[in-house]
C-alpha positions as CSV (number, residue, x, y, z in Angstrom):
1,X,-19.7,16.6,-7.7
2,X,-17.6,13.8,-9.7
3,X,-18.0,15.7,-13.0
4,X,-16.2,18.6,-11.1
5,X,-13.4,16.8,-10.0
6,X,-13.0,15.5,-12.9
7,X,-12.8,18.8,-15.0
8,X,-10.6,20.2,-12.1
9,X,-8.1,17.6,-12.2
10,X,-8.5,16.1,-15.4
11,X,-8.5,18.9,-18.5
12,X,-9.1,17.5,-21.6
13,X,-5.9,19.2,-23.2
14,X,-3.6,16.7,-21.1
15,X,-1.3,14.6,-23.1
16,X,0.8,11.5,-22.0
17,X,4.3,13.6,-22.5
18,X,2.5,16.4,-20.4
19,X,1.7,13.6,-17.9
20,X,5.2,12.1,-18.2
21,X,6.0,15.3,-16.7
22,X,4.2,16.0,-13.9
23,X,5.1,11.9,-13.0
24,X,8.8,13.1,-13.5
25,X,8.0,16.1,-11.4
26,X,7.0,14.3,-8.3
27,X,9.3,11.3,-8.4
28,X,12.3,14.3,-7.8
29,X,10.1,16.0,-5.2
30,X,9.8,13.0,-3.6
31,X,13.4,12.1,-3.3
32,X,14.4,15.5,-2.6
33,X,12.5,15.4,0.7
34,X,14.3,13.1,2.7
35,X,16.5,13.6,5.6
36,X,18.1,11.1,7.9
37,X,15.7,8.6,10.0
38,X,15.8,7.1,13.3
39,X,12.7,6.7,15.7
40,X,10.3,3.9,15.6
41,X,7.2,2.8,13.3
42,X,9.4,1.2,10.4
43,X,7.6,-0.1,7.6
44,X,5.9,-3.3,8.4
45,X,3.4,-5.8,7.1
46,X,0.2,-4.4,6.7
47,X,-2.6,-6.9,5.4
48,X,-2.1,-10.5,4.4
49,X,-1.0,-9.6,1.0
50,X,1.7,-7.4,1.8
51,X,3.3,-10.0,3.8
52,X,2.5,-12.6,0.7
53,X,3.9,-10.4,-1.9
54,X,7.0,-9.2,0.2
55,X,5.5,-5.5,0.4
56,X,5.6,-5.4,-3.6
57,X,2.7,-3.6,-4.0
58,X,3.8,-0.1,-5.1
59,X,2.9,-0.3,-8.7
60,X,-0.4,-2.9,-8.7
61,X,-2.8,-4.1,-5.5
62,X,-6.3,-2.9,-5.2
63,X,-7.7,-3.4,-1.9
64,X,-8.3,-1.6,1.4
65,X,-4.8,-2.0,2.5
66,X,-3.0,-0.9,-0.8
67,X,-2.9,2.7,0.0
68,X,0.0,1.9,2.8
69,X,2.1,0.9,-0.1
70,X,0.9,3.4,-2.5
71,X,-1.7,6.0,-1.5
72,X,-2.9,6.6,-5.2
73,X,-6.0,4.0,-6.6
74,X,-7.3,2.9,-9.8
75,X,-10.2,1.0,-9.3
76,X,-13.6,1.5,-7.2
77,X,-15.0,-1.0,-4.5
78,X,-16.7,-0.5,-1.1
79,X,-14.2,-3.3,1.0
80,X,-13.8,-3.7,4.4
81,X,-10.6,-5.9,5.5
82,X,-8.9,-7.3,8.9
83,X,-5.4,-8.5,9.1
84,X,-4.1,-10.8,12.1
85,X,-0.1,-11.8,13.1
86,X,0.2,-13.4,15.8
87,X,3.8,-13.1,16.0
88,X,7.1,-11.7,14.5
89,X,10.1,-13.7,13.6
90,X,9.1,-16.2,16.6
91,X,8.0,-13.6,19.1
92,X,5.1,-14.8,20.6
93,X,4.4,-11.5,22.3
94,X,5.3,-9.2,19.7
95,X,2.0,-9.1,17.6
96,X,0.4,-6.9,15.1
97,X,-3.4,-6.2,14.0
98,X,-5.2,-3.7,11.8
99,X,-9.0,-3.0,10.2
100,X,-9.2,-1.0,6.9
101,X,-12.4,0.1,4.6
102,X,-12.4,1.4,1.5
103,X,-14.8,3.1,-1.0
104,X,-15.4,5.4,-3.5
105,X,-17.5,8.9,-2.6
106,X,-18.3,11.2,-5.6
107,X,-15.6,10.3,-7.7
108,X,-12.8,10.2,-4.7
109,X,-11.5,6.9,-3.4
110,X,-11.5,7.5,0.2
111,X,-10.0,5.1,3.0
112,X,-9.6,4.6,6.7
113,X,-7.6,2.4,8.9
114,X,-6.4,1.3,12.4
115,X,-3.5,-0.6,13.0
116,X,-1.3,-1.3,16.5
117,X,1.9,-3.2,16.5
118,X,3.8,-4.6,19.9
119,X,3.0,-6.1,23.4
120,X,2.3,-4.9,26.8
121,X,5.4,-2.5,27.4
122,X,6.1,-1.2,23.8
123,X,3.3,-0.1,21.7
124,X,2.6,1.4,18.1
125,X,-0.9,2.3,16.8
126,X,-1.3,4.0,13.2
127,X,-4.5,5.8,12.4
128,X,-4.9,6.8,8.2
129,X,-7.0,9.0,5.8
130,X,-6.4,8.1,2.6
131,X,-7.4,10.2,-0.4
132,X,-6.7,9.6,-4.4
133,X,-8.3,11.1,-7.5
134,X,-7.9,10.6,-11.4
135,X,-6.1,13.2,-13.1
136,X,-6.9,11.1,-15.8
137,X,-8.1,7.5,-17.4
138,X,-4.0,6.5,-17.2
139,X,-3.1,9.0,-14.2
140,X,-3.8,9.0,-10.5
141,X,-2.3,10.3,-7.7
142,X,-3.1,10.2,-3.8
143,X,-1.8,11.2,-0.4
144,X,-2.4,9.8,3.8
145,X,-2.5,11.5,6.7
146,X,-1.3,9.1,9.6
147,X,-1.7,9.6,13.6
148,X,1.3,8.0,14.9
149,X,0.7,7.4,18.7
150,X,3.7,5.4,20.6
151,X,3.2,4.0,24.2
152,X,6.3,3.2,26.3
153,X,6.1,1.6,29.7
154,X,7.4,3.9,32.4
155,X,8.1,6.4,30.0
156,X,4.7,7.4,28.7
157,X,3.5,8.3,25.3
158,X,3.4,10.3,22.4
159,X,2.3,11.0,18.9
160,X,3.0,12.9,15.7
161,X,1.2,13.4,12.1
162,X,2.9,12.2,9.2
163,X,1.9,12.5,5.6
164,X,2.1,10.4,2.5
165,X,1.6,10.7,-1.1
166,X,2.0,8.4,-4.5
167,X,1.1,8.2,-8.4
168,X,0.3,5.2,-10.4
169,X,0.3,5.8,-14.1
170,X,-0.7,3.2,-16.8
171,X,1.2,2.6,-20.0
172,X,-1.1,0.5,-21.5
173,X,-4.1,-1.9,-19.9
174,X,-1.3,-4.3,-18.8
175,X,1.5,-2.3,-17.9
176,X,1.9,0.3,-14.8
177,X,4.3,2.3,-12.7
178,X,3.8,3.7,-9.3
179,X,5.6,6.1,-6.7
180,X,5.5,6.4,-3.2
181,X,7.0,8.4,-0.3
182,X,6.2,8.5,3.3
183,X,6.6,11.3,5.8
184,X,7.1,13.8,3.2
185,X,6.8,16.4,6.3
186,X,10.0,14.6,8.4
187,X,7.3,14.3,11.7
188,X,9.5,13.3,14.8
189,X,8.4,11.5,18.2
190,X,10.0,11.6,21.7
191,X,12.1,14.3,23.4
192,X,14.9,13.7,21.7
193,X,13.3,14.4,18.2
194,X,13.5,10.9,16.7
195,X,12.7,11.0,13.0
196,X,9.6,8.6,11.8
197,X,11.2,6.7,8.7
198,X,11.1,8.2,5.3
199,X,11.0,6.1,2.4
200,X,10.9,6.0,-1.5
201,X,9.4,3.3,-3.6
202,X,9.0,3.2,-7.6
203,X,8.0,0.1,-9.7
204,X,6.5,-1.0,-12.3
205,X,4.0,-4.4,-12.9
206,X,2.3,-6.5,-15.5
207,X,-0.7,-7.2,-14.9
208,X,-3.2,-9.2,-16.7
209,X,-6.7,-11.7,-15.8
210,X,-4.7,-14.4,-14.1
211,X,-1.0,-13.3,-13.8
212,X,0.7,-10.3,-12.1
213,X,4.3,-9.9,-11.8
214,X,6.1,-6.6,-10.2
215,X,9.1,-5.4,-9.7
216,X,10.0,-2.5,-7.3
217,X,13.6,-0.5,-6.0
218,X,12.5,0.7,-2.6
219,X,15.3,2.7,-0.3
220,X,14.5,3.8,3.6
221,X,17.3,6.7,4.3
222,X,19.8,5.5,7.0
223,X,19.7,2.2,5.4
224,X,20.3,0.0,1.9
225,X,17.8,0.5,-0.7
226,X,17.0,-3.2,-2.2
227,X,15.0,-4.5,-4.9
228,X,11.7,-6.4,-4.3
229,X,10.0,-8.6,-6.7
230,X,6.6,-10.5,-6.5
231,X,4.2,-12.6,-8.5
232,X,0.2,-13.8,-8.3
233,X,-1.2,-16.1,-10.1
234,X,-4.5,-17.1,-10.2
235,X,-5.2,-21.0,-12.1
236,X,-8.8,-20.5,-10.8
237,X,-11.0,-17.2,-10.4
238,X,-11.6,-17.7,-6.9
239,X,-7.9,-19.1,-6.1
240,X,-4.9,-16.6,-5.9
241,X,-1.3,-18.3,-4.9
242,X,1.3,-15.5,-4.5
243,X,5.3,-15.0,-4.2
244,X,7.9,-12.5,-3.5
245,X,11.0,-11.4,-2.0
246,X,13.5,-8.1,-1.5
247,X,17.1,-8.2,-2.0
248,X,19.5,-8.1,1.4
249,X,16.3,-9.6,3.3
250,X,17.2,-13.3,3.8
251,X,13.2,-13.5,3.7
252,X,11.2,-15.8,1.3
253,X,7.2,-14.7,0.9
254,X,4.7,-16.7,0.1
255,X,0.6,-16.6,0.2
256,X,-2.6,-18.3,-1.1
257,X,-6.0,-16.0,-1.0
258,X,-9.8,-18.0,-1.8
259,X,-12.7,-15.9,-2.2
260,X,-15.8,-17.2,-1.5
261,X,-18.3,-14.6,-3.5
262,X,-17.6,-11.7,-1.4
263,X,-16.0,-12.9,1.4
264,X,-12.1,-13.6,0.6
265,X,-9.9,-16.0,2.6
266,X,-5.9,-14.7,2.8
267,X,-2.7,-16.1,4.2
268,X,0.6,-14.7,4.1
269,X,3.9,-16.6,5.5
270,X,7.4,-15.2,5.5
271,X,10.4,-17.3,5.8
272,X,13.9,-15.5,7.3
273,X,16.6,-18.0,6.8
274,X,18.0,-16.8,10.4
275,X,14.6,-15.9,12.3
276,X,12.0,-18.3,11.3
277,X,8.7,-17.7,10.4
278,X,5.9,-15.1,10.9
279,X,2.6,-15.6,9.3
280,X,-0.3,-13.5,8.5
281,X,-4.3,-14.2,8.0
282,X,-6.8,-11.9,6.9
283,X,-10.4,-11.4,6.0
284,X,-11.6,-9.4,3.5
285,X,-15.6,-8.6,2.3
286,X,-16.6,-7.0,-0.6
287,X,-19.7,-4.7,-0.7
288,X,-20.1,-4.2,-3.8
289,X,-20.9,-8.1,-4.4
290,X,-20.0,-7.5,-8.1
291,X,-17.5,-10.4,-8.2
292,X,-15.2,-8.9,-10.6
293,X,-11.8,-9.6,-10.8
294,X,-9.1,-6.7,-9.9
295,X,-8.2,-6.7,-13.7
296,X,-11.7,-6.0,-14.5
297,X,-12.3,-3.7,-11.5
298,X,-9.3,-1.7,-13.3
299,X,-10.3,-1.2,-17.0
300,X,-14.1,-0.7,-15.6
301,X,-12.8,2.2,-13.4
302,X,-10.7,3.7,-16.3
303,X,-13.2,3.7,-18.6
304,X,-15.3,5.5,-16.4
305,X,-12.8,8.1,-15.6
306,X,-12.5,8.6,-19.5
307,X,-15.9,8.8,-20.2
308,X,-16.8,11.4,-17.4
């Protein structure tokens, strides 16, 4: 099964300017798909990482959660992952959850997760496939499919499917770009035909055993793109303190993750100058119990693809 994927999506007659190409081809398709947005379910915090990095995880972040900011993957693990605020910007009521897995089936990364955001009397839940293949060793793209079910008191509820895709190329084992673009299908909700958001990111990242840095331009139509930035640094192999920020934000983010052999520890804080603080925790096990690094997990995963 994985060798057919692999001679369906990855001929041996590709070349990096041919792949250059296709990139090309769906960063316009992308951008070309966007109309105006104005319902509910903007982007938001999912996992402690995201909230540690500042959302900068277009072009690098392997775990369960990482398809929400890019749905394409480059690396294989079996993960499971819970993520916990217990409030936004000082809202004690306002709080947000969500469970994702992750693994790797015949050569396909496959993913699943639940998420709900709100209180009592103004709900969100998000459910997500996520699918991404290898076109090739430096080349792999992906796409969701999200259930997007909102629950208003005294006004009932409703729900829409939206779809997602992304590409993450490599330029070299320590160098990557990535695309994303949610809602590609402009899904609405309520009677009055609210647009779900539709964004665009593109970035690119270093990335290397202890040290990744990456820098993204991200735009949500109907408001200011801005630029995001974000670093991880790891002194220790079981000790990861991470940073970032977006432009026009007024937010500071800021995180420290432990691992304990396949069990990892994460917390995520962001600081709005105006609004205070809201702080994440997660909780993340690894399957696989290989205790590779995501650097490793990468180049393994690559070679793989290559050799197939």
């Amino acid at each position: 099964m994985s060798w057919r994927l692999c001679k369906l999506f990855s001929p041996r007659g590709w070349t990096l300017q041919l792949a250059l190409d296709v990139y090309t081809t769906l960063f316009i398709a992308m951008a070309m798909s966007f109309h105006d947005a104005d319902a509910g379910f903007e982007r938001r915090y999912s996992g402690a990482r995201s909230m540690a990095t500042g959302g900068t995880l277009c072009a690098f972040g392997e775990d369960p959660w990482s398809f929400y900011y890019n749905p394409a993957h480059a690396a294989e693990m079996s993960c499971l992952d819970v993520f916990y605020i217990p409030s936004t910007l000082g809202v004690q009521e306002i709080k947000s959850t969500g469970i994702a897995y992750r693994d790797n089936l015949f050569g396909v990364d496959v993913g699943g997760a639940a998420q709900t955001f709100g209180f009592d009397l103004y709900r969100e839940n998000v459910f997500t496939v996520n699918l991404s293949v290898p076109v090739y060793d430096f080349l792999f793209i992906g796409g969701n499919v999200n259930a997007n079910h909102l629950f208003i008191e005294d006004y009932g509820s409703d729900m829409s499917i939206s779809v997602d895709a992304g590409a993450k190329m490599f330029l070299s084992d320590n160098f990557s770009i990535g695309i994303s673009s949610t809602n590609l299908n402009s899904a609405t909700e309520t009677l009055s035909r609210d647009r779900l958001p539709q964004t665009f990111t593109g970035g690119i990242a270093f990335q290397s055993e202890d040290l990744t840095v990456g820098l993204e331009y991200f735009k949500e139509i109907g408001f200011p793109s801005s630029v995001k930035i974000a670093a991880e640094y790891s002194p220790v192999k079981f000790v990861t303190v991470r940073a970032g920020s977006a432009s026009g934000t007024n937010t500071f983010n800021t995180g420290l993750a432990v691992k304990f052999w396949s069990l990892e520890l994460e917390y995520g804080a962001a600081f709005h100058q105006v609004l205070g603080i809201t702080q994440s925790i997660g909780v993340s096990f690894d399957f696989s119990h290989d205790d590779k690094s995501e650097f490793e997990r990468i180049k393994d995963y690559r070679a793989g693809v290559s050799n197939r």
